[in-house]
C-alpha positions in Angstrom: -69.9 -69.0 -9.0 -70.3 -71.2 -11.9 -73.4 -69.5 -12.7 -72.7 -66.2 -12.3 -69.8 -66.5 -14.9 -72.1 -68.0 -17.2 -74.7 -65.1 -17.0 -71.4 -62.5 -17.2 -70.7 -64.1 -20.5 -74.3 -64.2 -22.0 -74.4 -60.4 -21.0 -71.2 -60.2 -22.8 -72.3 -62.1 -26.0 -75.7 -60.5 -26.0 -74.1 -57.3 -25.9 -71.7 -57.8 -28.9 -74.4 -59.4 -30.9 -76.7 -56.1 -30.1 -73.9 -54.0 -31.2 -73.1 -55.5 -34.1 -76.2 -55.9 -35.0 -76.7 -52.1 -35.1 -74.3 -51.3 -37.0 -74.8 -54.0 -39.9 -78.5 -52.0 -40.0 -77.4 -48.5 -40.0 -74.4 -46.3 -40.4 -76.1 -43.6 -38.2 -74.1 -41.3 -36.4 -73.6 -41.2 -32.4 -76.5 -38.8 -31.1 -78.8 -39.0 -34.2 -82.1 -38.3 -33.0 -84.2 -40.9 -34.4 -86.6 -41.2 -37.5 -83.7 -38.7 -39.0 -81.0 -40.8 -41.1 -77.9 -39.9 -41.5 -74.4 -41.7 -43.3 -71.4 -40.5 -45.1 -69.1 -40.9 -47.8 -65.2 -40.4 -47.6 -62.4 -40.7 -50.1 -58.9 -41.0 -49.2 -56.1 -41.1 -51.0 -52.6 -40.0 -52.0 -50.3 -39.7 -55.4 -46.4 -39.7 -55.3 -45.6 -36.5 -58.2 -41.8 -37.1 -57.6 -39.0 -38.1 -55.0 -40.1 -35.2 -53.0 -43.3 -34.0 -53.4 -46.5 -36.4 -52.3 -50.0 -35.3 -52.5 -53.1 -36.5 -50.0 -57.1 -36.1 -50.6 -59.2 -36.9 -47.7 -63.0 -35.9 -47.9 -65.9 -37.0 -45.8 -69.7 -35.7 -46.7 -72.7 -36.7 -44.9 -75.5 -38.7 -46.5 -79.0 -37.1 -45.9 -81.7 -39.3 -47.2 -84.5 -37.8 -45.5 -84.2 -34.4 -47.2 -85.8 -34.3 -50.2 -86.0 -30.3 -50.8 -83.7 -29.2 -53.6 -83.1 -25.6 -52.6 -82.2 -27.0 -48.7 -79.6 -29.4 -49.9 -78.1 -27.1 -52.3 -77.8 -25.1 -49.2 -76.2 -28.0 -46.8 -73.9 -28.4 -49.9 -73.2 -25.3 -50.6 -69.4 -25.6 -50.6 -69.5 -28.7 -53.4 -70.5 -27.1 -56.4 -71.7 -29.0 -59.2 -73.8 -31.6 -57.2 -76.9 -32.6 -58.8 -77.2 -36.3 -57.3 -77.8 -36.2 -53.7 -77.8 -40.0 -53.0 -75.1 -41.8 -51.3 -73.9 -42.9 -55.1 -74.0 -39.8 -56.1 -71.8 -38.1 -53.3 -69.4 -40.8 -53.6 -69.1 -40.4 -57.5 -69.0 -36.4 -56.9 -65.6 -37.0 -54.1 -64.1 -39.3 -56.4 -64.3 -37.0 -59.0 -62.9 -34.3 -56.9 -60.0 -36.5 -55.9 -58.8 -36.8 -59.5 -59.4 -33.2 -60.4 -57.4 -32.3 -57.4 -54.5 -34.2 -58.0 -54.4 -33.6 -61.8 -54.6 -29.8 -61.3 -51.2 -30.3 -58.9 -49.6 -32.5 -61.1 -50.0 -29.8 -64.4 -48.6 -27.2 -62.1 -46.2 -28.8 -60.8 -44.3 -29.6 -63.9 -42.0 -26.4 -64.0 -41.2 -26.5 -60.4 -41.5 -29.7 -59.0 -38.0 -30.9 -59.7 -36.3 -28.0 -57.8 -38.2 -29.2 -54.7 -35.0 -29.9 -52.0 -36.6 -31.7 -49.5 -39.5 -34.6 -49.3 -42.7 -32.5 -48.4 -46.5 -33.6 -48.7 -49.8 -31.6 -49.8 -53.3 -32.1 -49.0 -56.6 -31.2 -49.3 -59.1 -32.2 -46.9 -62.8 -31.6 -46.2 -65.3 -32.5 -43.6 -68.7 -32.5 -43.0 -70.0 -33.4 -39.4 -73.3 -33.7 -37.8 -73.4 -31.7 -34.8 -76.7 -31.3 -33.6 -80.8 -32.1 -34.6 -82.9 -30.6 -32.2 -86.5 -29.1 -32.5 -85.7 -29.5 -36.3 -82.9 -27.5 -36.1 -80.2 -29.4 -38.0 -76.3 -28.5 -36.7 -73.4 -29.1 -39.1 -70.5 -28.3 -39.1 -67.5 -27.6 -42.1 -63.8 -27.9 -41.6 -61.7 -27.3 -44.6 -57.9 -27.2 -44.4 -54.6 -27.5 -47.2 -51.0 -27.4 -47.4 -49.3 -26.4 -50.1 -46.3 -25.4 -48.7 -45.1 -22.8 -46.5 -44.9 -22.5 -43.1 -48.4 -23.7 -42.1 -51.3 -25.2 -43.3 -54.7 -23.2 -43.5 -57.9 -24.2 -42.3 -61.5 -22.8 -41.4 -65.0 -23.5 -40.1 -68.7 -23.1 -41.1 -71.5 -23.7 -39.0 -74.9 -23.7 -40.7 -78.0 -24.3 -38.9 -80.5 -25.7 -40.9 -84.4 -25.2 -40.2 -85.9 -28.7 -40.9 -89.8 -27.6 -40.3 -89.2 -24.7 -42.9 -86.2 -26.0 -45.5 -83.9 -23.3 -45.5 -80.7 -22.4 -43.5 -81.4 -20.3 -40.4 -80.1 -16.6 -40.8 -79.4 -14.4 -37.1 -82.2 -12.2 -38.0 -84.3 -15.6 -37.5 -82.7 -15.8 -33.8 -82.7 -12.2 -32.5 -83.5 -8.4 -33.8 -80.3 -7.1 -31.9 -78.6 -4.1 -33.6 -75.3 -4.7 -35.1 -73.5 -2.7 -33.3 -74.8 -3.6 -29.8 -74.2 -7.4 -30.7 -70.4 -6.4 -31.8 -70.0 -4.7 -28.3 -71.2 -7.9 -26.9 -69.0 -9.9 -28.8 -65.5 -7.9 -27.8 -67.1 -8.3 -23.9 -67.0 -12.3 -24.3 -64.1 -12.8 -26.4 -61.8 -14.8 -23.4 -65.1 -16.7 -22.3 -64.2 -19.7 -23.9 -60.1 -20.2 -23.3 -57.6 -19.8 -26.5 -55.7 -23.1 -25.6 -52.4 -21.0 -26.7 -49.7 -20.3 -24.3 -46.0 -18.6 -23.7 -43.9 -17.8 -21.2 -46.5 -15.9 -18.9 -48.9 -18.8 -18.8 -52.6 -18.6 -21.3 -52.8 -16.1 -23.5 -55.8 -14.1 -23.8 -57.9 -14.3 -27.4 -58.4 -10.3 -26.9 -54.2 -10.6 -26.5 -54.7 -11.8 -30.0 -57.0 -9.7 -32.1 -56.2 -8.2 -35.0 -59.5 -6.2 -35.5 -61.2 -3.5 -33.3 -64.6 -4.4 -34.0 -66.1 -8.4 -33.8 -68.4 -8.5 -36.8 -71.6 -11.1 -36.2 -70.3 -13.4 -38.9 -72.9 -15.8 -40.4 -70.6 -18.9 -38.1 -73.1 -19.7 -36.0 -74.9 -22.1 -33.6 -76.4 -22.7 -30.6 -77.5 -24.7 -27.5 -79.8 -24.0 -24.5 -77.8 -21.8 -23.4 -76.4 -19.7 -25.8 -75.8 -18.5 -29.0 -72.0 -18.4 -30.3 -70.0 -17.3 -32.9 -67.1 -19.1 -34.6 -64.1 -17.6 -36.3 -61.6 -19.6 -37.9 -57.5 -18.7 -38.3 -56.9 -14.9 -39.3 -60.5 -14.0 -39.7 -60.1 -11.6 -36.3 -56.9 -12.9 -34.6 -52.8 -13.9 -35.6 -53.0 -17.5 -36.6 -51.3 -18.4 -33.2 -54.8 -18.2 -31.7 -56.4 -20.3 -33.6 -59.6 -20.6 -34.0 -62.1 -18.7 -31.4 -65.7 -19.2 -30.1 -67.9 -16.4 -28.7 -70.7 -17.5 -26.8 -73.6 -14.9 -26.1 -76.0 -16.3 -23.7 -79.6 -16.0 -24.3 -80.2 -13.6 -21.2 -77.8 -11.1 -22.9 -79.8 -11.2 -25.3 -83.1 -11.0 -23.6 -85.6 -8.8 -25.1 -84.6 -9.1 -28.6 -85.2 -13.0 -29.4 -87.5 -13.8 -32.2 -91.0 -14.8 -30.4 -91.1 -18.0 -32.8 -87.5 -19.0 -32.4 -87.8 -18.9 -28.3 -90.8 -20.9 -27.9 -89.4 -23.6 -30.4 -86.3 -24.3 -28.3 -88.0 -23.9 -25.0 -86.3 -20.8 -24.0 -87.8 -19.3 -21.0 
């Protein structure tokens, strides 16, 4: 007995120490392939402008050391203009920067209305950048934005960018399939409840297509995909009320049989 509680706490110890051990070497994210690193930066703060109006920042980027092509990280950052230092220095200087420009540009507008304010309220901006995906040198991030600046709500959308490692530059869909607009549209409408909305009412679920506030789906450039399909991402107003939230399309690859890009399908295995 004696021995085998000895052995549980070794295991334990040994575990511990491997795990922090990891992460003193590397801030690598879960699921990181390896030989591909990958950190991040983040800034997060807050400024009172008066008794009722507060203001929060909060920005994460990711850290990319293994990219060295100019036009492919000016492309990953395409949303942060201005960045001409890439290194983990640099993105933190660049955020910080941001901060203060942020909350200086509220605190001059502000000044004419800020004391009529009636109740205690709080702004933000925030920003994220999150690894998703590297696989056959196919790079997955993804972008959430959102704000409040009053109002009812706050706003917030997605990008997905799918970067092509092996040829530095940001996959487009005409690198994935030669489908004709309009067919892919009319495929898009048929899947639009596929993935569940996650709103409700009275009845139960609502549909997304209970939802939509367009007739026609465009293929938006919101893209990525797994081995089993390709889908489409629309964030908050961009084809349905607000209520639904954001919505994923999947298309599978058999839909779109026939049409796939000869290069693209024998890099991710497609059969």
């Amino acid at each position: 007995m004696k021995n085998t509680i000895a052995i549980l706490a070794f295991s334990t110890l040994f575990a511990v120490s491997a795990c922090k051990k990891t992460e003193k070497q590397t801030n690598i994210e879960s699921n990181v392939p390896p030989k591909f690193s990958i950190d991040s930066v983040q800034v997060n703060d807050s400024v009172k402008v008066n008794n009722f109006l507060s203001v929060k920042y909060d920005s994460k980027m990711l850290v990319l050391p293994d990219i060295k092509d100019k036009a492919l990280l000016d492309s990953i950052y395409f949303q942060y203009k201005g960045i001409t230092d890439f290194s983990k220095k640099g993105l933190q200087e660049y955020l910080e920067k941001d901060k203060n420009e942020y909350f200086s540009s509220i605190k001059n507008d502000s000044k004419g209305w800020a004391a009529d304010l009636q109740r205690e309220q709080t702004w933000d901006s925030a920003s994220n950048m999150s690894f998703k995906s590297n696989n056959n040198d196919f790079l997955h991030i993804q972008y959430l934005f959102s704000s409040y600046e009053g109002g009812a709500h706050s706003n917030y959308g997605f990008n997905e960018r799918v970067f092509d490692l092996k040829n530095n530059k940001k996959l487009e869909l005409k690198d994935i399939t030669t489908m004709p607009k309009a067919n892919l549209e009319t495929l898009l409408k048929k899947n639009i409840n596929k993935m569940p909305s996650g709103t409700t009412d009275s009845q139960g679920q609502v549909k997304n297509s209970d939802m939509l506030l367009v007739d026609v789906i465009p293929a938006n450039d919101n893209f990525y995909f797994d081995e089993k399909n390709l889908y489409f991402h629309y964030s908050p107003y961009e084809i349905a009320a607000f209520a639904a939230g954001d919505i994923i399309i999947p298309v599978s690859w058999e839909e779109l049989k026939g049409t796939l890009n000869p290069k693209f399908k024998e890099r991710i295995k497609i059969k």
